[in-house]
C-alpha positions in Angstrom: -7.6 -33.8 -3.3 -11.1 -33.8 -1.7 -13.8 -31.7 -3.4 -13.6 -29.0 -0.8 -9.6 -28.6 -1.5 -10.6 -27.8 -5.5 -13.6 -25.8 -4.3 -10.9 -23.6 -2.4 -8.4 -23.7 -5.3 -10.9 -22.7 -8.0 -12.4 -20.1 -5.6 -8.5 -18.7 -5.6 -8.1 -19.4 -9.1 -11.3 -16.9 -10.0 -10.2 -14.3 -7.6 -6.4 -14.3 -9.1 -7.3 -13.9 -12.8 -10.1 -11.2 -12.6 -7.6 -9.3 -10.1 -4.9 -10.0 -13.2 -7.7 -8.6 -15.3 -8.6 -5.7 -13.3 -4.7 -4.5 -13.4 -4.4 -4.8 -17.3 -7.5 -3.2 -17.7 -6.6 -0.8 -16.2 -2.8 -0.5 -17.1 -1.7 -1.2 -13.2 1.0 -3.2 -14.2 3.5 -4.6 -12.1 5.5 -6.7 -15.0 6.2 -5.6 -18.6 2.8 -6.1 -20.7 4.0 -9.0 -22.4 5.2 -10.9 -19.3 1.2 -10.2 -17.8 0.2 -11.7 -21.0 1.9 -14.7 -21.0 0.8 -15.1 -17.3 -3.0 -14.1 -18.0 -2.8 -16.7 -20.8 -1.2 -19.4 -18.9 -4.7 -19.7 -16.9 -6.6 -21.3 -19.9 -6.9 -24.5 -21.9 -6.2 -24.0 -25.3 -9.4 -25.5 -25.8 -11.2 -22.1 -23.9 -14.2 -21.1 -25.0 -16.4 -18.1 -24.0 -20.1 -17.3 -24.2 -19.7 -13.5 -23.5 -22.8 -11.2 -22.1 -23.8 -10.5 -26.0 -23.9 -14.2 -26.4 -21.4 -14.8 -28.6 -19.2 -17.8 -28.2 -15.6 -17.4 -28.9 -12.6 -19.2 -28.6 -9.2 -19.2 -27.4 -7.9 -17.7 -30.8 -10.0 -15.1 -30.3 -9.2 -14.6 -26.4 -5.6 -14.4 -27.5 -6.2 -11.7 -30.4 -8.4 -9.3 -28.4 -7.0 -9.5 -24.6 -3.9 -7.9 -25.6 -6.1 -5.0 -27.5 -7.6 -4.3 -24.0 -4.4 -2.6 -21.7 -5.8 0.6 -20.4 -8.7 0.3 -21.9 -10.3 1.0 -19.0 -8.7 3.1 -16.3 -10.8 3.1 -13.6 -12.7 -0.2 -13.9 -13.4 -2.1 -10.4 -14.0 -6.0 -10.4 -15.3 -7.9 -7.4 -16.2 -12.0 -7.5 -17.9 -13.1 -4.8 -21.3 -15.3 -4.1 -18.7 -18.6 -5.0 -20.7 -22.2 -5.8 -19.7 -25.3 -5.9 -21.2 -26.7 -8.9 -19.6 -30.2 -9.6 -16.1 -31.6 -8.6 -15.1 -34.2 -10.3 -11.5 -36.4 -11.3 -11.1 -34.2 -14.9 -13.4 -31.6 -14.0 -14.5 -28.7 -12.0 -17.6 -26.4 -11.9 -18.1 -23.6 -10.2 -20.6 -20.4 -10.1 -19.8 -17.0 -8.7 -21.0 -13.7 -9.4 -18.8 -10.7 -10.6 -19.4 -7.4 -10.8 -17.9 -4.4 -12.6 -17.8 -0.7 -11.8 -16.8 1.6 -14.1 -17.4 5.5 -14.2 -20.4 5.0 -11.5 -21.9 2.3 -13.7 -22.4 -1.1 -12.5 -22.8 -4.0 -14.0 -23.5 -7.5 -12.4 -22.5 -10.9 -14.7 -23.9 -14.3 -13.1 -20.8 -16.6 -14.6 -19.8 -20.2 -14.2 -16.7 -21.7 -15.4 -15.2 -25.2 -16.6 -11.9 -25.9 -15.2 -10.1 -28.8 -16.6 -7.6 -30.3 -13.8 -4.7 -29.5 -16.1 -1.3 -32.6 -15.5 0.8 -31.9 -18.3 2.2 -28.4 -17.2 1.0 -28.4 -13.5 0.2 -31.4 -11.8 -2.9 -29.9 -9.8 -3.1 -26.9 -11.6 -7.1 -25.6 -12.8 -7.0 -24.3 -16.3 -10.2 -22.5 -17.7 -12.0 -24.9 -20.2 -15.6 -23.0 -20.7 -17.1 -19.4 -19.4 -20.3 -18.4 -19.6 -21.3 -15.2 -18.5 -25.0 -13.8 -18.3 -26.1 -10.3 -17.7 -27.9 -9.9 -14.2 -30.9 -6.9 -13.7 -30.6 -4.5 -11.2 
């Protein structure tokens, strides 16, 4: 696969969690809540960690004990990705940049992220599994 294919299934890969995101957030699910889970968590290397906007870095344990906290939490949240980079493409790796911004009750708030996929061939042979996030806090 050419770096431009990954690129493309990356780009997809972003888009598809944060809209999976978006629908437990806001309890717009279309499966039972533990089937979502399962699914949401499927997208990540146990080995996941996170620098959040409060710069905290967590890990997968973590992930796993607060996503499931987080169903309905927030009813009329928004989330739009967009502003895609390719950062590096490589035969184990993958790094891309994108922006993602969240509305919620007329607020708006704008992350600058970039992610580590690890190309993952145990499960699925071409497959992109979240390694590393970090997420920063954009002004204005």
């Amino acid at each position: 696969m050419d770096s431009c294919q990954l690129f493309n299934m990356a780009r997809l890969e972003i888009i598809h969690l944060h809209t999976k995101i978006e629908n437990y957030f806001t309890n717009q699910l279309s499966i039972s809540k533990e089937m979502a889970e399962q699914e949401f968590f499927n997208h990540f290397s146990t080995n996941f960690t996170i620098v959040g906007l409060d710069g905290n870095c967590r890990d997968f344990t973590w992930l796993r004990s607060w996503f499931p906290s987080t169903l309905g939490s927030k009813p009329d949240l928004k989330i739009k990705v967009d502003d895609f980079r390719n950062i590096y493409a490589g035969p184990e790796l993958m790094i891309v940049g994108y922006k993602e911004v969240h509305t919620l009750e007329n607020k708006i708030i704008t992350r600058a992220s970039t992610v580590i996929f690890v190309h993952s061939n145990e499960m699925s042979p071409g497959k992109l599994l979240w390694l590393r996030l970090h997420e920063t806090l954009c002004s204005g």
